[in-house]
N, C-alpha and C positions, 0 to 999 in steps of 0.2 A: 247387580241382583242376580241370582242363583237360581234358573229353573230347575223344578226338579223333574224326573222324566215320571210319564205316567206308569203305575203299576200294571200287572199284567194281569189277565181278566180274572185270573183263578185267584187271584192277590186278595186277601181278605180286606184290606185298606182300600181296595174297589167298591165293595158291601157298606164300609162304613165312610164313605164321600158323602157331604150335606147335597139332602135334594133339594129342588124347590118347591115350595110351598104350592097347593093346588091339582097338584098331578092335572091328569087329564083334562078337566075342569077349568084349571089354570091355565093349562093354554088353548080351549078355548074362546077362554074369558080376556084374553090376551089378543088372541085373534080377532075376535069382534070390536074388540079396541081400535087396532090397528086400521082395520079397513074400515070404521066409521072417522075414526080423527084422518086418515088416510081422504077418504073423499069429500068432505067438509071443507078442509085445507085447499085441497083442489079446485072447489068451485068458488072459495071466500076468493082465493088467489089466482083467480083466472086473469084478472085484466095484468098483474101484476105479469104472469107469467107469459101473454101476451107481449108487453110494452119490452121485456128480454129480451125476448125472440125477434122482435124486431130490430133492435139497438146489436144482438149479436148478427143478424141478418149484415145492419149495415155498415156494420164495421167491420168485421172478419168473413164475411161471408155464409157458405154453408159449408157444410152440414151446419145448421143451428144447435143442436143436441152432437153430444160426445159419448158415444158407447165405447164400453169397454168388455170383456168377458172377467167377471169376478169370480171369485169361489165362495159359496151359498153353503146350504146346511147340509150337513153327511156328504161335503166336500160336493156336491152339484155344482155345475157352474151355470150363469146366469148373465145377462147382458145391462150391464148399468146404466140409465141415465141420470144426465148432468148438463146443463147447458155448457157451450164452451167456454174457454176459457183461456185459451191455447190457438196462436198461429196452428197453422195444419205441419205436421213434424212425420217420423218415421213413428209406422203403429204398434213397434215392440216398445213395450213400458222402459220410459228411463227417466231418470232425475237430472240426469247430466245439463241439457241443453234448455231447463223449463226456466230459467232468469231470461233467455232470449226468445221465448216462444211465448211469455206470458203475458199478455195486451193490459193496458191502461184498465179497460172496461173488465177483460179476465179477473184481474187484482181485487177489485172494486167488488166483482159479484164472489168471488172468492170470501172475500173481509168481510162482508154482511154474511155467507151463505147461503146464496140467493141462485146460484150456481145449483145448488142438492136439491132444489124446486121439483123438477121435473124427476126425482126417486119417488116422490109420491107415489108415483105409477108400477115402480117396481114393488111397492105395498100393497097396493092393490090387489095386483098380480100372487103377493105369495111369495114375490125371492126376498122380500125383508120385511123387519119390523122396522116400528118407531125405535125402539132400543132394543141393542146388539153387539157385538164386536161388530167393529165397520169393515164391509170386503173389501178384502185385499184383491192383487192381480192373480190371475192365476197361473202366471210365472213364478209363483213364490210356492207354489201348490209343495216339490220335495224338500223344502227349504227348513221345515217347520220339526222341530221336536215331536215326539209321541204327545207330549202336554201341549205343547201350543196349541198342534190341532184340535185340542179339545175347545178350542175356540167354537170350530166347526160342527159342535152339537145342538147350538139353536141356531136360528134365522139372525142373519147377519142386518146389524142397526144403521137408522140414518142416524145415530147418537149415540153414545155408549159411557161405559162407568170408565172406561182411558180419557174419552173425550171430555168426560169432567175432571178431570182430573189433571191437567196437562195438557194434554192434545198431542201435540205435533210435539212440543219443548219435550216428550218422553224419551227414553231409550225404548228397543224396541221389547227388551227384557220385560222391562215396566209394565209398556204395554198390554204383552201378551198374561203378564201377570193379572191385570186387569178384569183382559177379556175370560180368565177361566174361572178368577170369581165371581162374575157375573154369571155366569154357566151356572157356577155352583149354591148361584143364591137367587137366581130372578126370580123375580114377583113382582105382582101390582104396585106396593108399595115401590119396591125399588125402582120400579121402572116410574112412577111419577116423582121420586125423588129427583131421577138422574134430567129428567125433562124441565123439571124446575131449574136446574144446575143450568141446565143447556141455555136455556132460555138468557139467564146471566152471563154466559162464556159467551155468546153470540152478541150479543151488545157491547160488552165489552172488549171483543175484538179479540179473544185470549188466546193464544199457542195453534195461532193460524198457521206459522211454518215453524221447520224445524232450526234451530242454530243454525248458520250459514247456509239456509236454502231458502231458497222464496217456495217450495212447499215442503214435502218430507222426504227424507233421506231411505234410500232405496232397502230393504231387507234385504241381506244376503242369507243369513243364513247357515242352512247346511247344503253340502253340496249334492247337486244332481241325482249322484251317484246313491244316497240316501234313501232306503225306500217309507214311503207316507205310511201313518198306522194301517194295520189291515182294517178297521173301522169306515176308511176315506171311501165316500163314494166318489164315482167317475163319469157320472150322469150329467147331460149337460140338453140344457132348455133355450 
């Protein structure tokens, strides 16, 4: 699949991008979404999120919770939780070593995503919505086309229009293709379409990892040397 790079601001095909529906209003009508489904879920599932934290307590130890630094909207970056999931390994992101670092119990809250429990709180908080492009690390931050990053113009999802769509079984082409029509079409409806979707792909187990990895195959990208759109913010929370 073919990205194509984003135009340049003065580009008249900038002017004529579909927005979403709502403007201001819309998000937000969006936002009070987020942080009411956001805190309800929290408390329906406290004992649930309890009885983890236990079970990851006494099998893997601590830390109980797995932070990460993601990259968030207008490229901010943000600290994720997730309970773990993962023996304790080296803290630079890699996919290399996660078939031998990933526990019985890890698997298991992984397969349900029972593991993503604890992002509620980063909703809360404001670094995500319910639907989004899902953060990435923020080693991937120069990695990204001028269009990918366009990822990075709403609040990053615990669920998104890739993750119904595939999940992990994506290329990352796909993916990113995903995430910028979501960009360019969110709304209420779509955003309860794609949680209807979720709710299915979660049950069913669907495109939990990628073809020969027990999670997702690493972005490479573009290199280093690469500079991110001038858009990218570098703010970080």
């Amino acid at each position: 699949m073919q990205v194509r790079l984003s135009p340049g601001v003065e580009d008249p095909e900038t002017l004529s991008r579909p927005r979403p529906p709502g403007g201001a209003f819309g998000a937000a009508v969006k936002r009070a979404v987020d942080l009411t489904v956001a805190l309800v879920a929290l408390l329906v599932a406290a004992p649930v999120l309890a009885a983890v934290a236990v079970a990851v307590l006494l099998t893997m130890g601590r830390p109980v919770l797995f932070r990460q630094a993601r990259i968030g909207r207008h490229g901010r970056e943000f600290t994720i939780l997730k309970f773990r999931s993962m023996a304790a390994g080296a803290d630079r992101f890699s996919t290399a070593d996660d078939a031998m670092r990933l526990t019985p119990l890890g698997r298991w809250l992984r397969d349900t995503s029972l593991d993503e429990l604890p992002s509620l709180w980063n909703i809360v908080r404001g670094d995500m919505s319910l639907v989004g492009p899902r953060p990435l690390p923020t080693s991937y931050r120069f990695r990204y086309t001028p269009e990918q990053f366009r990822r990075h113009e709403v609040r990053p999802g615990l669920t998104g229009l890739a993750q119904v769509n595939g999940r992990n079984e994506l290329g990352w082409d796909e993916k990113f293709a995903y995430d910028v029509q979501y960009v360019d079409q969110h709304g209420l409806l779509l955003d309860l379409h794609i949680l209807a979707r979720t709710a299915v792909a979660v049950l069913r187990r669907q495109g939990i990892s990628a073809p020969g990895s027990v999670t997702a195959h690493e972005f490479r990208g573009l290199t280093a040397e690469q500079p991110v759109p001038a858009t990218a913010g570098s703010g970080s929370r």
